[in-house]
N, C-alpha and C positions, 0 to 999 in steps of 0.2 A: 226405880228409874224415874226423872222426874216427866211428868206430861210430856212437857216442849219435844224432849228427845223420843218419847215412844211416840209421837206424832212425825217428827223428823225420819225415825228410821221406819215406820209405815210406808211414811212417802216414797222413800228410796226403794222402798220394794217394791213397792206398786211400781214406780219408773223403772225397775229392774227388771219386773214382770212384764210389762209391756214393751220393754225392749227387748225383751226374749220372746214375746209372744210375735211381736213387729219381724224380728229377724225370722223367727220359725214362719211365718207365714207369707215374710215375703221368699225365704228360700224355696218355698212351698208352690209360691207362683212364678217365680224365676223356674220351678223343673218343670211345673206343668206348661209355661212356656215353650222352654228348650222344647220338650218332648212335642208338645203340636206343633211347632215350627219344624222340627226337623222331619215328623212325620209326612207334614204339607209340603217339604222338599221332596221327599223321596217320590209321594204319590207323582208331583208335578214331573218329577223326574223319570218317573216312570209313564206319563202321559205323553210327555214329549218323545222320548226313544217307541212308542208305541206310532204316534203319529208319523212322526220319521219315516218310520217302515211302512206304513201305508202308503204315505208320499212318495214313496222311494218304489213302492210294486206299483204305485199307477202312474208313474212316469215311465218305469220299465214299460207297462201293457201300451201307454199311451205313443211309446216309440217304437214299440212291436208293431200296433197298429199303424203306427204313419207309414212305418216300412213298410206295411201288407197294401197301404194304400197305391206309393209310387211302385211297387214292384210287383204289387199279385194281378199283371195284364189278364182279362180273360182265359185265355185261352190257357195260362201254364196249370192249372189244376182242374182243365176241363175233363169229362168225360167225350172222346168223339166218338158216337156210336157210327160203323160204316154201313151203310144203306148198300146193298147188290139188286138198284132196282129191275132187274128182266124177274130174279124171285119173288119179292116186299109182300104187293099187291099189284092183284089187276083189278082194275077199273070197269074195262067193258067185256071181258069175259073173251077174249081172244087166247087166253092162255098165258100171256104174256103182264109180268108186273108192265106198270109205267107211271110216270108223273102223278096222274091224279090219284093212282095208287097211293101213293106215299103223301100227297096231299092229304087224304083221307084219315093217316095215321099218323099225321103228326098230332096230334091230340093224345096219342099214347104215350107219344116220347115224350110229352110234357107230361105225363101225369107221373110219368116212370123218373125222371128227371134229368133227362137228358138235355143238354142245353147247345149243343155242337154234333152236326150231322154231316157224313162225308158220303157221297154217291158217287158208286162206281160211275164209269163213262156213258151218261147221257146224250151224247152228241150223232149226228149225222154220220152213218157207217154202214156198209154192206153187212156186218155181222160176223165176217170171217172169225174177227178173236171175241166178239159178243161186246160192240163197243169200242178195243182197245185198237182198233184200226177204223182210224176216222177218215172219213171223205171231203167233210166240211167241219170245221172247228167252232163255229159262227152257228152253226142251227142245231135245232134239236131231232133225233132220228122218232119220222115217223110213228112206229109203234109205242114210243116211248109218250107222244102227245104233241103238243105245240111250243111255240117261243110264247102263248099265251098264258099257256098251264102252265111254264116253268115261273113267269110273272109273277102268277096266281102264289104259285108255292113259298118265294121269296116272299108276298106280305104277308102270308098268312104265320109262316115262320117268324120272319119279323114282330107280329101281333103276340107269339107264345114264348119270343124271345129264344127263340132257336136260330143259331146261324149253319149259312148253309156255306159245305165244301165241296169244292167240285174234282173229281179227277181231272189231271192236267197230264194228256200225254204226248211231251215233246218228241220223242225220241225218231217218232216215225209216223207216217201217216199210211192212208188204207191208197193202195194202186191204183187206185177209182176218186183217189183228189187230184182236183183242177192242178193242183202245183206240178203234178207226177205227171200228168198227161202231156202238160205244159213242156217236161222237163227232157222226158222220154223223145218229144218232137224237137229239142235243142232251140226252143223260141225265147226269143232275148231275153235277158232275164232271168231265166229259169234255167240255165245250160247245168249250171253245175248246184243247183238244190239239194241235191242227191247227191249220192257216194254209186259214180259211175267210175268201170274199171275195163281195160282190154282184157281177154282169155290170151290162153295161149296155145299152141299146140303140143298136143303128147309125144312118143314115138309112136305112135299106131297111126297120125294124123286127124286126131280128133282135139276138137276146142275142149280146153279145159278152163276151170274157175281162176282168178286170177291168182287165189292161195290159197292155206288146208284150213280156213277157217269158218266153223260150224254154226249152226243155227242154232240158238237156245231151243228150238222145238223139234230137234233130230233133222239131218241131212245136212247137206250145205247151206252156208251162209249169202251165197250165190246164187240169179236168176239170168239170163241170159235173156236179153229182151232186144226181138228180130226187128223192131221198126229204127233202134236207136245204133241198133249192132254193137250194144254193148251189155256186159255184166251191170248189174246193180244189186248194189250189197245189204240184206236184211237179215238183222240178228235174231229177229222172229219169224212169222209167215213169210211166205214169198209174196203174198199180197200186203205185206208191211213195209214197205221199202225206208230203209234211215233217213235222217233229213241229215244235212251235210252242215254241221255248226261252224265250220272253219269259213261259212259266205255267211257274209253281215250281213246279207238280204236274209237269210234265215230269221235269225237274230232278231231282226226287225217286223218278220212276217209273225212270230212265236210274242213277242210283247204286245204287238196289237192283237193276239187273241188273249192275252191276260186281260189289258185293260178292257177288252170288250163285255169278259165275264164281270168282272169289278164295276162296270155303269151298270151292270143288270139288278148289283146289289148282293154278289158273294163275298162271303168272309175269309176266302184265300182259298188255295188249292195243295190238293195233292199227287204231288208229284212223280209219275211212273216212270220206273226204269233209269235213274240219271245217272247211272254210273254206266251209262252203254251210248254215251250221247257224241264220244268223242273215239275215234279209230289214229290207228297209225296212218299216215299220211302214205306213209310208202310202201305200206300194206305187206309186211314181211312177212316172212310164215310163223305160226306161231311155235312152240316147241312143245313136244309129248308130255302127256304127264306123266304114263307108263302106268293107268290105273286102269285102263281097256284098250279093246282092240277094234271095238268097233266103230271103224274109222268115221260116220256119221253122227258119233255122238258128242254130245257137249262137253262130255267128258275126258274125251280121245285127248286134247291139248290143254295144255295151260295159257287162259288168256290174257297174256301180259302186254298184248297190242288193242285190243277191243273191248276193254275193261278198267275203268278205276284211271285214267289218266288224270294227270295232275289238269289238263285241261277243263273240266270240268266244276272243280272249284270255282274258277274265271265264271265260269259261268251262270253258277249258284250264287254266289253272291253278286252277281249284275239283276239277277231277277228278286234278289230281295229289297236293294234300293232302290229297286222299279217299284214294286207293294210299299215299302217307307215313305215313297216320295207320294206315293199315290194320299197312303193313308195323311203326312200331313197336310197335302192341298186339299184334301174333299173333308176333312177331319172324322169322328168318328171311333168306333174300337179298331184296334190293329190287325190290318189286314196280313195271313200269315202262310205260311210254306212249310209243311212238311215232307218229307222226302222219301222214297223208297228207293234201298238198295241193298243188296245182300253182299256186302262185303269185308273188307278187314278193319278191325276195329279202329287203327289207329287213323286210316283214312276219314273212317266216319267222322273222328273228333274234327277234324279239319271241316268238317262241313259245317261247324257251329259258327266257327273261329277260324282263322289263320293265324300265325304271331303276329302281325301285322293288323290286326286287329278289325280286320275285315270281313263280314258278319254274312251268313249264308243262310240257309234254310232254319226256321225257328228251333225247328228239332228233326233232325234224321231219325224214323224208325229205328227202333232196339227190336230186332226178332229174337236176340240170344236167348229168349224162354221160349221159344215159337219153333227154333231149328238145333237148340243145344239142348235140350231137354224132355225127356220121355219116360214113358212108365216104368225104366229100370232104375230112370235118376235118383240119389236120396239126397237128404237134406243138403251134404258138401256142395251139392252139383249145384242146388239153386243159388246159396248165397255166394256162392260162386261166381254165376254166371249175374247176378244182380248186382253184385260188390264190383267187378270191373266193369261194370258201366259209369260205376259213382266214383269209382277212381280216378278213371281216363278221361272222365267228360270235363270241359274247359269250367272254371268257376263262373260263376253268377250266371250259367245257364241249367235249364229246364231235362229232367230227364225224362223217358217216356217208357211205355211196356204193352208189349203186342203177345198175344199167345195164339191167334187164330188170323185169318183173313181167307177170303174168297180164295186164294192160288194155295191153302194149305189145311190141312187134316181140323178139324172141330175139336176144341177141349175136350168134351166129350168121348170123342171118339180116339185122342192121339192119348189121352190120361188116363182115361175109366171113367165111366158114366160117373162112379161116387168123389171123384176128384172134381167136379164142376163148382159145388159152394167154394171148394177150398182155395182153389186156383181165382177166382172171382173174388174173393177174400184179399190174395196175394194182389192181385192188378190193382186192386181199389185201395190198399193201404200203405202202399210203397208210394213215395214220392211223387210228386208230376205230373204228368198227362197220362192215362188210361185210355187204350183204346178196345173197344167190343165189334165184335162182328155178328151185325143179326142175328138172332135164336140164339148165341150164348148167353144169355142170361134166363132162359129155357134151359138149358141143356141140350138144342137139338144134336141129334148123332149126322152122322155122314150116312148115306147110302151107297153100300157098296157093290150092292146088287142091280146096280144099272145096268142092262144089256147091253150087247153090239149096234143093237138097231137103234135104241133111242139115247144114244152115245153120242156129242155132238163138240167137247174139248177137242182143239185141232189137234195139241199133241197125243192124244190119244186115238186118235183117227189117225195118225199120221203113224204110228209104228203097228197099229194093224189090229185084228180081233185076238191074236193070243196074247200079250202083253197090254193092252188097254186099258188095264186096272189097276197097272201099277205108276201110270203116271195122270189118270184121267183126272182132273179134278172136277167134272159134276157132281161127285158125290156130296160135296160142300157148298154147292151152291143149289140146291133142292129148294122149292118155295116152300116162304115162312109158314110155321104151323100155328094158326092164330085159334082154330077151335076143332072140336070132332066132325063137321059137317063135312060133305062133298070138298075133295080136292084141298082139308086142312081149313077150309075159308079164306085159301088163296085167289081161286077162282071158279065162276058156276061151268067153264070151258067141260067138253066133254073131253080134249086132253090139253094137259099144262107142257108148256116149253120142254121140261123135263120133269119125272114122275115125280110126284109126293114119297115122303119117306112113308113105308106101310107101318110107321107107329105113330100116327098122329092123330088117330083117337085114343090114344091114351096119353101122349106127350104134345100137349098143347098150352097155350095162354090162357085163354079159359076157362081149365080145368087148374091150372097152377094159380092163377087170380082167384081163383073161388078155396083153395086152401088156406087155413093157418098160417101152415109152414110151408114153402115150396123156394124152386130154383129162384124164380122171379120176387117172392117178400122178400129172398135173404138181398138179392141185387138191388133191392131199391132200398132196401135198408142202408146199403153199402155207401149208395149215390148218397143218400143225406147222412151219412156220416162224412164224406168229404169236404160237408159245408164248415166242420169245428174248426177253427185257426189253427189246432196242431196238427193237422191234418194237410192245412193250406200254407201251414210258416213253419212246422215243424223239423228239427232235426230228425235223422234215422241212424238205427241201432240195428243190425244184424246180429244172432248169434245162432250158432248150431249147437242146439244142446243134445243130443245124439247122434247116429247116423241117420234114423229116420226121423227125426221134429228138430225144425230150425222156430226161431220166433223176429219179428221184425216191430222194433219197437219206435214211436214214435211221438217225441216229446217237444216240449215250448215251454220256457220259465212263465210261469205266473197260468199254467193251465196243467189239468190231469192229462196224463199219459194214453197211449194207447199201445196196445198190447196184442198182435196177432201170431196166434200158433198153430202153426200145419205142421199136420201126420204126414209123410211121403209115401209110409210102410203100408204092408196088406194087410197087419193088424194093429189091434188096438192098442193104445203107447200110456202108460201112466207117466206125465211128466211133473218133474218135482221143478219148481222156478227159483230155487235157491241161488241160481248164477244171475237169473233176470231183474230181481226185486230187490227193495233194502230191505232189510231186516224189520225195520218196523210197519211192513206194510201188511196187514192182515187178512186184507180179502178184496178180491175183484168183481164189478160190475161187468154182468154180462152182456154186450152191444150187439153182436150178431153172432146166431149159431146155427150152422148145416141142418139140411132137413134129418142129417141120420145122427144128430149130436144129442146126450142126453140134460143138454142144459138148453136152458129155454130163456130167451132173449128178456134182459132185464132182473134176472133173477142174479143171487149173490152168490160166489163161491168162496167161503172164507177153509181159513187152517184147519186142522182136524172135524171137517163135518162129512155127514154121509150123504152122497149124492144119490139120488134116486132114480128108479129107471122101471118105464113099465114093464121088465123084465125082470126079475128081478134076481137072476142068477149071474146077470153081471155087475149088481150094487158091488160098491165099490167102498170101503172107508179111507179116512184121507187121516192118516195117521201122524204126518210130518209136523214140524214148527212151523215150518213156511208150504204156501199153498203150493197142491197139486192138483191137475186136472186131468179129466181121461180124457182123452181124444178119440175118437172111431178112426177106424182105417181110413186113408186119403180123405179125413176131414181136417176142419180149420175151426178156430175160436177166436174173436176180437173180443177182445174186454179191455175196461177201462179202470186204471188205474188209479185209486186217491189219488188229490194233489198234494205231496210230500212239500213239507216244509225246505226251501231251499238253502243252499250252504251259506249264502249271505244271511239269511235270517236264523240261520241255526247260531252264526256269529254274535249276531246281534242279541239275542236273546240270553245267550251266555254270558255274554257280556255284562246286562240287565241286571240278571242274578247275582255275579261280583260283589256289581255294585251293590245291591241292595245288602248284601250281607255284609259288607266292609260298612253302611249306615247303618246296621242293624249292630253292629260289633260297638260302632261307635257312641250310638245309643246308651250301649248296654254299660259301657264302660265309664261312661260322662253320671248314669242314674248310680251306679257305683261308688263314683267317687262323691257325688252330692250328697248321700247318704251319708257318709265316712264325716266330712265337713260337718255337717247339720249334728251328728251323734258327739261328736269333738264339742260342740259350742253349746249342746246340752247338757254336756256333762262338766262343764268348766263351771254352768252358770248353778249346778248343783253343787258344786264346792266350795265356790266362791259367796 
């Protein structure tokens, strides 16, 4: 071949070569392109749908919170502890609590975390019902202290950031107020303040009452009074006389003692007895119930004339536009109304709301744990009686939960002493407003061994020394037991109002402050778990998972759960939570636990572990997939719940995956074919 050509076709190869080397290498950076491009989509693509969902849960929390902002007022997720100051503390050793008493202990309620204080009736009174018959609505009684000391108490409260409530009781005053003396004399003004009524005569020719209607406290509702020559009508003591709501001087006399309390600097009132405020006008008889005979009893009739009238409402909400109007002109937090009355439920909702959209007392008491439920009840019974409150009650208002108060039986004493964490457990995890009645967060009992002699409840004085014990209620109002010294460390008195209970060197504050574990760590535990937002925004979960363990759960997107289960039963419950948990959730944090509970506050309960017990013949293995906990008879356990990924985010995240495998498929199939390409145009250039 001559030179020229074997230099020519050199060439050509060489140029063939480097065209084939050119195309191989840029195919080579055209994949490794592709490939890091598409992999910097996916990432980016996946930084984005990441950020998204972040963005997307802190607008969530951040509108969770604005809501918690406009709508969680003080007062709806308060604790009110009620103060029965003649019990609390005394001051100067008369026997008797008062003012500076409780003065003195507000430094407790704060430390405990109490933030809302409600005191039985402070005011000017002969004593007859211990308070609840006022003589002046405007002073403070005597033994209780001054208009100075109550000053005192308002700033010092003020200062620990504790607002003060006052008992408000309209329904009647004491026989020995200026209005009644007033009223009884028929001086202007005053003629008809009262519920004055003619007698009549019998056939035997004696004056009788003007009808068959009874006293809440046994005997007639009737007093016949010689200066006025007439009957007047009290649904309580005969030194209680009604105030007559149908005269708008009433009306008028009852708001100027609101506002009087409100310049003093209280945070609202609590309201007694308002469902007794209004009577028939024409005073008809009432009709039997046919549940006794004993014609002086409360129970002889049904009172569908002195009870529950629709008048009433009219009422309720004129005095809460009185507190709105007040709170907008002086500004401030809202000044509020709660209500006591023991009656039908659907009445109560009316007290929140009307359809008319006419707003009444903040919140009406719920006693339906306090009067519908007892040491026989099991689990049905509670969420029962908890679940139609949250049914019946009007939307966008506040529910509340009462188990004791001064007029009725102590946790303690109406449950079983081992039922006290678990019911304190139940009040402080359920929705709303919780209210405590001093010493239950101790555990005090009732004493039920009061004598005849030092026996001073009128109705219990009023049906006599053999029956006295079944309606007396001092047994619940015995002074607080603050330590094992003289008289509990209620007072240095050589005797108190009414005896101390004789266990309160062993059941005191104290001795439960200087414990580990006791009634009082588990309730102050309880109070700052109320501060978590699902606690304060959260939905609620009822479920009965037996007949004796119900559990109350309660949740809020973008936070852990909470998780409280009470025993009802007299024994110990293994409960499996397969109905309560999802499936992926493995183990609970323990938030609070009873002093007789074998899990210890902070510790973990997960699926198949063995729980331990200084006893060790009731260790327990936890066998299941999903957790189980033992519970002690009549105790309770709050724990907390991971926070589970939500169904929006469970969406999302599925989503994510698709995608990344439909670019991963795409990937895989684009590196496929460039391969196939590139093996094609290496093998042409081998034949060619």
């Amino acid at each position: 071949m001559p030179k020229r050509n074997i230099k020519r076709t050199r060439k050509e190869n060489r140029k063939k070569t480097e065209s084939f080397s050119c195309r191989e290498s840029c195919g080579h950076s055209v994949e490794m392109f592709s490939f890091k491009y598409f992999s910097f989509l996916f990432v980016a693509l996946v930084a984005l749908q990441t950020m998204a969902a972040l963005a997307s849960a802190e607008s969530s929390e951040e509108a969770s919170n604005a809501v918690g902002d406009i709508d969680n007022e003080w007062w709806k997720t308060a604790v009110f502890y009620q103060i029965y100051p003649r019990s609390f503390m005394d001051s100067n050793d008369d026997g008797i609590g008062d003012l500076r008493g409780v003065l003195s202990k507000l430094s407790y309620l704060a430390e405990t975390g109490i933030t809302a204080t409600w005191l039985s009736p402070i005011f000017q009174s002969p004593m007859i019902d211990f308070g609840y018959d006022i003589s002046d609505f405007k002073d403070i009684h005597e033994e209780y202290g001054t208009m100075e000391d109550f000053e005192e108490l308002i700033s010092e409260a003020n200062r620990l950031n504790i607002k003060i409530i006052l008992d408000f009781v309209p329904n009647h005053s004491s026989d020995q107020c200026e209005w009644f003396i007033k009223s009884a004399a028929r001086e202007e003004g005053y003629e008809d303040f009262y519920v004055w009524a003619d007698g009549h005569i019998n056939e035997d020719g004696e004056m009788e009452p003007p009808n068959n209607w009874q006293s809440v406290f046994y005997g007639s509702a009737w007093t016949w009074h010689p200066e006025r020559g007439q009957y007047y009508y009290h649904q309580f003591t005969a030194e209680q006389p009604d105030l007559n709501y149908r005269n708008s001087k009433v009306v008028e006399a009852m708001d100027d003692v609101i506002t009087f309390w409100l310049d003093k600097g209280v945070s609202g009132f609590r309201v007694d007895a308002v469902n007794h405020l209004f009577e028939d006008p024409e005073l008809k008889d009432e009709p039997l119930s046919g549940k006794i005979q004993d014609r002086s009893s409360h129970l002889y009739t049904e009172h569908i004339y002195t009870k529950d009238l629709p008048e009433v409402y009219d009422m309720l909400y004129h005095w809460r536009n009185l507190l709105d109007e007040y709170t907008e002109k002086h500004g401030g937090p809202a000044r509020i109304m709660m209500t006591e009355a023991y009656a039908d439920l659907k009445f109560l909702m009316d007290y929140y709301e009307n359809a008319d959209g006419s707003k009444g007392p903040h919140f009406p008491f719920n006693f339906f744990l306090l009067t519908d439920i007892s040491q026989t009840s099991d689990a049905r019974d509670y969420v029962f009686n908890i679940q139609k409150w949250l049914t019946y009650m009007p939307r966008n208002h506040v529910a509340n939960w009462v188990m004791s108060n001064h007029d009725n039986p102590r946790i303690a004493s109406r449950l079983g002493v081992d039922s006290v964490d678990a019911m304190n457990m139940l009040l402080m995890t359920l929705p709303g407003v919780a209210v405590t009645y001093n010493g239950d967060e101790i555990g005090m009992q009732d004493f039920r061994d009061i004598s005849w002699e030092d026996t001073v409840d009128p109705p219990a004085r009023n049906v006599g020394p053999d029956k006295y014990k079944e309606v007396s209620r001092d047994p619940v109002r015995t002074p607080f037991q603050w330590s094992g010294e003289k008289n509990a460390g209620f007072s240095n008195a050589d005797k108190t109002w009414l005896p101390v209970h004789p266990n309160y060197e062993e059941l005191n504050l104290e001795i439960q402050k200087s414990l580990e574990k006791s009634h009082y760590s588990v309730y102050k535990d309880l109070i700052e778990l109320r501060k978590m937002p699902v606690m304060e925004q959260g939905r609620t979960a009822l479920e009965v998972i037996s007949r004796n363990v119900f559990t109350v759960t309660r949740s809020l997107k973008g936070h852990s759960s909470i998780l409280t289960i009470i025993n009802t039963s007299d024994e110990e419950q293994m409960v499996n939570l397969l109905e309560v948990l999802d499936e992926d959730i493995k183990q609970l944090t323990v938030l609070v636990s009873g002093v007789n509970s074998i899990y210890d506050k902070g510790s973990l309960v997960a699926s198949n572990t063995t729980v331990a017990n200084s006893d060790a013949t009731t260790s327990k293995l936890l066998t299941n997939k999903v957790i189980s906990l033992t519970i002690a008879a009549h105790q309770g356990i709050v724990c907390q719940i991971p926070k589970a990924m939500s169904a929006e985010r469970r969406a999302m995240v599925r989503t994510i995956v698709k995608l990344a495998n439909v670019i991963l498929v795409g990937l895989l199939f684009y590196k496929l074919w460039n391969n196939k390409w590139t093996k094609l145009n290496f093998n042409k250039e081998a034949i060619f």
